[in-house]
C-alpha positions as CSV (number, residue, x, y, z in Angstrom):
1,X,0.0,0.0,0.0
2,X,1.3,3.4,-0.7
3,X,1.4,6.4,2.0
4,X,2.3,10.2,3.1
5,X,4.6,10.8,5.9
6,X,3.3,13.7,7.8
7,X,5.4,16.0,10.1
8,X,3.4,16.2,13.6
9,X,3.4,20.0,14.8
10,X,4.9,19.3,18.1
11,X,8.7,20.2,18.6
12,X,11.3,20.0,18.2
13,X,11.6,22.1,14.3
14,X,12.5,19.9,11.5
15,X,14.6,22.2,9.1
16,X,15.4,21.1,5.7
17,X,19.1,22.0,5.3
18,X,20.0,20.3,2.0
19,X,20.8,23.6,0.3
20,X,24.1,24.5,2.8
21,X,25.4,20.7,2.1
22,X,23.7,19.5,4.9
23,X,20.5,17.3,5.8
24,X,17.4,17.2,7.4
25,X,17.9,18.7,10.9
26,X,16.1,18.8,14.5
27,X,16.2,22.3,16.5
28,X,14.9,23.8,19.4
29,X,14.3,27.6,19.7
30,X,17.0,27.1,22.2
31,X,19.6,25.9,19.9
32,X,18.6,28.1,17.0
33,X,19.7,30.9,19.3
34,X,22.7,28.9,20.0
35,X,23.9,29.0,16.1
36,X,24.2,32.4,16.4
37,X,26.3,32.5,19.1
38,X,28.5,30.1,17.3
39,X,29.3,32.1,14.5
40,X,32.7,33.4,14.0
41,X,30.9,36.9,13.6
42,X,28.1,36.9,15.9
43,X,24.8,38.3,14.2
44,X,23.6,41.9,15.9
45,X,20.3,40.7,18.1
46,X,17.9,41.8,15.5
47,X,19.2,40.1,12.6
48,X,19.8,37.1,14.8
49,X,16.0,36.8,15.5
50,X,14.8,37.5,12.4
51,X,16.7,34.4,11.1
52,X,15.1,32.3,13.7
53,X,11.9,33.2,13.0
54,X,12.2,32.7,9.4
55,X,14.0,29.1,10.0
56,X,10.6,28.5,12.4
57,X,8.2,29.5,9.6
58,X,10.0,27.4,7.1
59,X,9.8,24.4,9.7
60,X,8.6,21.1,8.3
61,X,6.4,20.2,11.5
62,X,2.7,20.1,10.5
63,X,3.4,19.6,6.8
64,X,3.4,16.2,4.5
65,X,7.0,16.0,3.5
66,X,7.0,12.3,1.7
67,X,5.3,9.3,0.0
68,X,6.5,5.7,0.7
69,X,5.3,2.3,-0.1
70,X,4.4,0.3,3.1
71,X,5.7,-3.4,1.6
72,X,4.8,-4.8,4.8
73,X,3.8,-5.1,8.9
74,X,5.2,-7.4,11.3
75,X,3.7,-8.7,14.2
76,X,6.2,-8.4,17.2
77,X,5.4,-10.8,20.3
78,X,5.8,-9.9,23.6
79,X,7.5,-12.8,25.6
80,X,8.6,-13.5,29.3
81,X,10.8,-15.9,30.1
82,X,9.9,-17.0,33.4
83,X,9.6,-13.8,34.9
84,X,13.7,-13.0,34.2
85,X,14.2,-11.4,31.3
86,X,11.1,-9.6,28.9
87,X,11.6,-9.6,24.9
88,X,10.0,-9.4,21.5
89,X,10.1,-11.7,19.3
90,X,9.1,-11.2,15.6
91,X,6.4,-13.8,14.0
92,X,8.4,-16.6,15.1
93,X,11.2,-15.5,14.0
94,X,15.0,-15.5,15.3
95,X,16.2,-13.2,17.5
96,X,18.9,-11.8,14.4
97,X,15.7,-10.4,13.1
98,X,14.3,-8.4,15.9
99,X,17.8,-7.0,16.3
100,X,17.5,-5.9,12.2
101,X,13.8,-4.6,13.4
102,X,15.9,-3.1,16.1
103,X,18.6,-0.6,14.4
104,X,15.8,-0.5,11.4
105,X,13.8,1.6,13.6
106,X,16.1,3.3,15.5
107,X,15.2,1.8,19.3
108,X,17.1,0.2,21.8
109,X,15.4,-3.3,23.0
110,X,14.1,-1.3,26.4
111,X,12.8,1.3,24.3
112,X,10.9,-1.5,22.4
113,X,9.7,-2.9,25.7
114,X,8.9,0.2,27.2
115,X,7.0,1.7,24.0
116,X,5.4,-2.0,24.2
117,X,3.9,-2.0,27.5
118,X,3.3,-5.9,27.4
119,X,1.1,-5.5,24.5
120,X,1.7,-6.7,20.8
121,X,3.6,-4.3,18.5
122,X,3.6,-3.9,14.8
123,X,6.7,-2.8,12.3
124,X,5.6,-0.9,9.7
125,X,8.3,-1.5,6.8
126,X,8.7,1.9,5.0
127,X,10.3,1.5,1.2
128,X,10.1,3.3,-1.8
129,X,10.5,7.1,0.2
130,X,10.1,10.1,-2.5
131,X,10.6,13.5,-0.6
132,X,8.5,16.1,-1.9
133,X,10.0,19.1,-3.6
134,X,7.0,20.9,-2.4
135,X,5.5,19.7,0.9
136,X,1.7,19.7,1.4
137,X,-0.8,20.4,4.1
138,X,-2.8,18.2,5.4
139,X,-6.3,19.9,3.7
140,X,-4.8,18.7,0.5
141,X,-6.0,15.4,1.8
142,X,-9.3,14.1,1.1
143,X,-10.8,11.9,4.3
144,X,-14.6,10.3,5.0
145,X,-16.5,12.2,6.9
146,X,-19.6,10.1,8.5
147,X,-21.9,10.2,5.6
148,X,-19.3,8.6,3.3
149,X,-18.9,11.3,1.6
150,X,-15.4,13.4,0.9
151,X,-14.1,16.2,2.8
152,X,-10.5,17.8,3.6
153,X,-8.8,16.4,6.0
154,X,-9.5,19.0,8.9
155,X,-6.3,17.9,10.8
156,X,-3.2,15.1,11.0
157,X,-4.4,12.0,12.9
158,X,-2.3,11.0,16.3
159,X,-1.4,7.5,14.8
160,X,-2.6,7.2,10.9
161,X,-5.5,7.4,8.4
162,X,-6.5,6.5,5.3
163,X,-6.9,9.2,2.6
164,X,-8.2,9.0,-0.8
165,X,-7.3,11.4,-3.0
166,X,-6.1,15.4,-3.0
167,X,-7.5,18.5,-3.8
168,X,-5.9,20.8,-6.8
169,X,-5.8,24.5,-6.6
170,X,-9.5,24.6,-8.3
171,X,-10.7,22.8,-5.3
172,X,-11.7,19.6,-7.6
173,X,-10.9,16.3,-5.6
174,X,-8.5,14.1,-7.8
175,X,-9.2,10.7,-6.3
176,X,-5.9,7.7,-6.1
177,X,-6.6,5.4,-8.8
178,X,-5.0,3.1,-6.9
179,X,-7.5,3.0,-3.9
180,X,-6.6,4.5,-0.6
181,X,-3.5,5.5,1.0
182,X,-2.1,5.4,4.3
183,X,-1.0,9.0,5.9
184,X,1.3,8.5,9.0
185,X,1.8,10.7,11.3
186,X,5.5,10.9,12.6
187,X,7.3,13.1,15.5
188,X,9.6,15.7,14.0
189,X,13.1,13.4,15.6
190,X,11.6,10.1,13.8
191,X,10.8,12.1,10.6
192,X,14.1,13.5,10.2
193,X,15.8,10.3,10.7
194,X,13.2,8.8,7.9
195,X,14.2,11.4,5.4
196,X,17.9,11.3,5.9
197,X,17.9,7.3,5.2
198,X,18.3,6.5,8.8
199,X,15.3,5.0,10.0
200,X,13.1,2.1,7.7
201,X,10.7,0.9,10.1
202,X,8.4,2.6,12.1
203,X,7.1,1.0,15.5
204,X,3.2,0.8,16.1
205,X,0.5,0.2,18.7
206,X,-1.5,-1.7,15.8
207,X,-1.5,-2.8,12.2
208,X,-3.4,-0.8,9.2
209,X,-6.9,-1.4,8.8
210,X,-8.4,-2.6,5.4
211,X,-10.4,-0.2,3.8
């Protein structure tokens, strides 16, 4: 199934840095402030603020960013061995795999267990990633509402959705020929880690739903 990777709004700020050589990055206001002091000619105040502000308005968070295929989800099993030592395991399979699932995703195994909580987990295999050149809002999106009927999609979800199609500039609804699509919403650290080829696997509560 294709998908979106949306940028939630909380912070930190995801900055796209590609045009000074660098890559996606994560900043606070805090170390935005902190750049300027780090400059071999320090920035008057004024100018200094400006260019955080404008660095915050250009800030990915809240905004679509990327498409990926999801080529598939894998159960991971929550197993204690006699009280000693808690683990996942991943359909069945050897431990070498939970350990790929492991750096995949970017976790440590407690992280796993603690974001787990006992319960079930689901890797969410992300291939295929196309950043956007332009990034899009979320009311590009096209969602249900209760009638069955189309409407734009008033906000990102907390976990993910299904969308069917996006609005052009006219306001006509172009729906996916190829059915709907997932749209995942990501924190800024884990996005930035997706778009710089860091992180392939993304850790959830539950699998998709068919639609």
């Amino acid at each position: 199934m294709n998908g979106y990777i949306c940028v939630t709004k909380a912070k930190p700020y995801l900055l796209d840095k590609r045009q000074q050589g660098r890559k996606f990055e994560i900043k606070t206001k805090g170390e935005l402030n902190k750049e300027n002091d780090d400059l071999p000619c320090r920035w008057p105040s004024s100018v200094a603020s400006k260019e955080r502000e404008r660095q915050i308005k250009t800030a990915l968070n809240g905004l679509v960013v990327a498409s990926f295929e999801l080529s598939k989800i894998q159960e991971l099993d929550f197993v204690v061995d006699e009280g000693t030592y808690n683990f996942y395991i991943a359909d069945g399979c050897p431990m070498s795999e939970i350990k790929k699932i492991l750096k995949e995703s970017c976790l440590s195994d407690d992280e796993l267990i603690s974001y787990g909580g006992g319960r079930a987990l689901f890797a969410w295999h992300i291939d295929g990633l196309e950043i956007l050149k332009d990034p899009l809002k979320t009311a590009n999106f096209a969602v249900r509402d209760g009638n069955g009927s189309f409407k734009r999609m008033p906000r990102a979800p907390q976990s993910y959705c299904h969308v069917y199609g996006t609005y052009s500039s006219d306001g006509s609804l172009i729906l996916f020929e190829d059915g709907p699509r997932i749209f995942l919403s990501v924190q800024p650290q884990w996005a930035c880690k997706i778009l710089n080829g860091e992180k392939t696997i993304e850790i959830r509560h539950k699998a998709t739903k068919e639609e």
